[in-house]
VOGU-3710 file (C-alpha; in Angstrom, 3 decimals, decimal comma):
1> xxxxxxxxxx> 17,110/161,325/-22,030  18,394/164,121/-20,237  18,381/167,090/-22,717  14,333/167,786/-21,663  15,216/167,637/-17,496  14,555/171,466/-17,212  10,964/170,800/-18,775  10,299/167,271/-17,639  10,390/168,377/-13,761  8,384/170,851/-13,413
11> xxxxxxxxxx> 5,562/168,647/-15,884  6,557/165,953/-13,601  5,868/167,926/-10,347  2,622/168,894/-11,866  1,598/165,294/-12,539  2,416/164,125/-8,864  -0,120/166,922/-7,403  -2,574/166,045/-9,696  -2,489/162,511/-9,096  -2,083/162,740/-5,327
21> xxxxxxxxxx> -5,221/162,397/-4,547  -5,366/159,230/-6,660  -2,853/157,582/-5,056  -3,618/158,397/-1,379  -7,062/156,898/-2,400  -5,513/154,210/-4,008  -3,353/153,765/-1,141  -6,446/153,272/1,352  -8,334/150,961/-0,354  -5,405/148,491/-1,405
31> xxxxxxxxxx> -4,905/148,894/2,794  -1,408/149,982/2,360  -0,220/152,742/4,513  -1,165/155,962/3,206  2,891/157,297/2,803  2,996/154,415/0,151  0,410/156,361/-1,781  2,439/159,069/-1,569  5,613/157,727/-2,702  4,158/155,932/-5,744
41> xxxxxxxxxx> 2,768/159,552/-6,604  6,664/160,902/-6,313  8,462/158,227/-8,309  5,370/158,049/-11,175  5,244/161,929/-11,723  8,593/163,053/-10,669  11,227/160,094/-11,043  9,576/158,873/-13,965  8,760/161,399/-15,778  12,470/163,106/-15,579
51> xxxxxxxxxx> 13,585/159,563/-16,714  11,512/158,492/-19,173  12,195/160,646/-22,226  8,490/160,559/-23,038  6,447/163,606/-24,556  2,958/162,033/-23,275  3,323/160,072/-20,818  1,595/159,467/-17,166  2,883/157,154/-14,407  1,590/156,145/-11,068
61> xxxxxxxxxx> -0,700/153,515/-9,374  -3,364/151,969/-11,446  -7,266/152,387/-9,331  -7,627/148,256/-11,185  -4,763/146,833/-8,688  -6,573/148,201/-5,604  -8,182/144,887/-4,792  -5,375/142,903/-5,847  -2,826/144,381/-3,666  -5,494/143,962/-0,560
71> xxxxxxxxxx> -5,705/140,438/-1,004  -1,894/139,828/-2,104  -1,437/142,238/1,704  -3,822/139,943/3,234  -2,380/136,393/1,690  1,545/137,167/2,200  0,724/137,980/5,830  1,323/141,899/5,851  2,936/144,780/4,547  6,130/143,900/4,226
81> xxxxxxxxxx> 6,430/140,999/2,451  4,215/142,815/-0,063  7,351/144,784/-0,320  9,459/141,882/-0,897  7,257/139,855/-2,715  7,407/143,141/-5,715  10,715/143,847/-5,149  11,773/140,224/-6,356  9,179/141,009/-9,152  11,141/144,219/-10,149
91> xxxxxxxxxx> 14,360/142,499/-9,847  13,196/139,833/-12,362  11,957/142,036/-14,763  15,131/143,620/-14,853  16,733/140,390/-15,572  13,947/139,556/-17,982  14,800/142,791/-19,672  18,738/141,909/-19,683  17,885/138,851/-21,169  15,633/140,379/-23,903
101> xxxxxxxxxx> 12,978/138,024/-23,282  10,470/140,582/-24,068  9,454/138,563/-26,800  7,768/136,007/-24,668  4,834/138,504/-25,033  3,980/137,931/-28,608  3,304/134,493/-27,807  0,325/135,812/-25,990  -3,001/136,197/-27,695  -4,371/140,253/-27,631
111> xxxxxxxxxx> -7,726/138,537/-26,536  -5,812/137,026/-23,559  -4,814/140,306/-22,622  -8,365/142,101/-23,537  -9,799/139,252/-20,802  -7,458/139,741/-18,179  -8,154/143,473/-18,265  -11,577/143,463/-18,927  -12,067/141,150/-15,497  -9,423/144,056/-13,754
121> xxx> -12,044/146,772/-14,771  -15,000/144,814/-13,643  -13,415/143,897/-10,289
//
């Protein structure tokens, strides 16, 4: 994991300026405060990318969870518990991934997953 840090930061660093202006957009229209946008650009290019021991891969906010994070802001009544409400979600994923209940997911159907993408996009 760690014998690529000297390349993975700098590829990293060059991720996070590229996609800064992704995630400061992303940021403003999912009506989260704009320093948000900026730390999801920091831990997707930099964090992750140093950690992740991948040779292609990209991080960050996805442009599809815009509108769902503006009406999950608007429905938990504000910012904050946002914050909480995904932090939970991180923490059981975590446990999920302790657990190795990972294979839950093959008891989904692909097409279930095509759909529930396919009405992200068109959102």
């Amino acid at each position: 994991m760690f014998k690529n840090l000297k390349n993975d930061i700098p590829a990293g660093i060059v991720v996070f300026f590229v996609a800064l202006p992704l995630c400061l957009g992303i940021a403003l229209a999912s009506g989260a405060p704009l320093f948000s946008g900026l730390i999801s650009g920091i831990i997707g290019g930099i964090v992750v990318g140093a950690l992740s021991g991948s040779k292609i891969g990209v991080s960050g906010p996805a442009a599809g969870l815009a509108a769902i994070v503006l009406v999950a802001i608007g429905d938990l009544g504000g910012f904050q518990n946002f914050l909480v409400a995904v932090v939970l979600a991180g923490i059981i994923q975590i446990l999920f991934g302790v657990l190795k209940a990972g294979v839950i997911g093959y008891f989904f159907p692909s097409s279930v997953i095509k759909g529930m993408l396919t009405g992200i996009g068109i959102i």
